[in-house]
C-alpha positions in Angstrom: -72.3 7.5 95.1 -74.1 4.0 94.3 -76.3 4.6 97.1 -78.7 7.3 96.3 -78.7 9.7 98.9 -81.9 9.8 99.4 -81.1 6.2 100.7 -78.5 7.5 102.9 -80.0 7.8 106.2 -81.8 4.4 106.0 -78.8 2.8 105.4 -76.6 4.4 107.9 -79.7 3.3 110.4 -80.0 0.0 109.4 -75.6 -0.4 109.8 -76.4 0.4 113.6 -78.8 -2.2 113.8 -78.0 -5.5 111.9 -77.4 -7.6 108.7 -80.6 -8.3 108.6 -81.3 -4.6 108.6 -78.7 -4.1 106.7 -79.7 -6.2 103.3 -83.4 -5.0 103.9 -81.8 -1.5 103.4 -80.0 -2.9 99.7 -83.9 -4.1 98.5 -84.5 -0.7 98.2 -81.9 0.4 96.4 -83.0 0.5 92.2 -81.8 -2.0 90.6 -78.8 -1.2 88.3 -77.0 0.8 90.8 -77.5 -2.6 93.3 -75.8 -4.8 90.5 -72.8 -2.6 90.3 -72.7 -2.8 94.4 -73.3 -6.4 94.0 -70.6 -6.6 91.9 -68.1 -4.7 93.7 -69.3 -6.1 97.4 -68.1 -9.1 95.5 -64.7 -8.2 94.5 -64.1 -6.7 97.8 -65.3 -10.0 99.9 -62.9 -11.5 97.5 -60.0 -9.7 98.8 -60.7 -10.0 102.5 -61.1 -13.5 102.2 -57.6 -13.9 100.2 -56.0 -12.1 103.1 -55.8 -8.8 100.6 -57.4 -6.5 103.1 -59.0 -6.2 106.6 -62.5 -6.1 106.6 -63.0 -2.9 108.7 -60.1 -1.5 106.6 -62.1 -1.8 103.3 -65.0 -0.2 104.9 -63.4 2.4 106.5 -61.7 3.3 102.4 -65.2 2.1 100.8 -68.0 3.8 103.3 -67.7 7.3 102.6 -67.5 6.5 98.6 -70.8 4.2 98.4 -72.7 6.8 100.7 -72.7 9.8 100.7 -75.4 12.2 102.7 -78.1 14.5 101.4 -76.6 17.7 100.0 -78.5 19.9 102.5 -77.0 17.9 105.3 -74.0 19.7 106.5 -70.4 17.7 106.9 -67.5 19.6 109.1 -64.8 21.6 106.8 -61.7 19.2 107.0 -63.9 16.2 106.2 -66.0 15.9 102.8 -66.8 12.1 103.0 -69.0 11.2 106.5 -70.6 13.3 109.4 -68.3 12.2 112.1 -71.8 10.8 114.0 -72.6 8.6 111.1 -69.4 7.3 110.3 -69.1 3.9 112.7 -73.0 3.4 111.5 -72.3 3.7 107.4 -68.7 1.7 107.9 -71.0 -1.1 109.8 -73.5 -0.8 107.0 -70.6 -2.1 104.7 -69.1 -4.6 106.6 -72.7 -6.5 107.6 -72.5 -6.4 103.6 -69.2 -7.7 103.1 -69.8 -11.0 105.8 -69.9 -14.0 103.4 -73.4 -15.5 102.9 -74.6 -18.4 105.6 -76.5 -21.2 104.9 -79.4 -21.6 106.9 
């Protein structure tokens, strides 16, 4: 995953909290793997701006491939992706990410 998993749990906090929290939660990720999220967070708030894709769609496909949780962390049999209780948090996570940039 592009977020380290060591990352994971801060990220799926900070996607319950706000997009605030939420880019706080990206400074901490190192740097190249945040330029390839960048870039891809990019692509993808292309296509839900060109009416390509929901938002809550694209993070409900894109969550459970950018994070992923600690190995030792167990995840139920018939899912491999998300804990069930961290799943609304991580898919928030992305889509705080993927709401375009305001000026102030």
């Amino acid at each position: 995953p592009l977020v380290p998993t060591e990352l994971y749990a801060l990220c799926v906090e900070a996607g319950g909290i706000s997009r605030p929290a939420a880019l706080e939660a990206l400074e901490t990720i190192p740097p190249a793997r945040l330029n390839v999220l960048v870039y891809l967070l990019a692509f993808l708030r292309e296509a839900v701006d060109r009416g390509a894709a929901l938002p809550h769609h694209v993070a409900a496909v894109f969550a459970p491939a950018l994070l992923r949780p600690p190995a030792d962390q167990p995840l139920p049999p018939e899912d491999q992706s998300l804990p069930p209780e961290d799943r609304a948090a991580a898919e928030a996570f992305l889509l705080f990410l993927l709401e375009p940039d305001r000026a102030p």
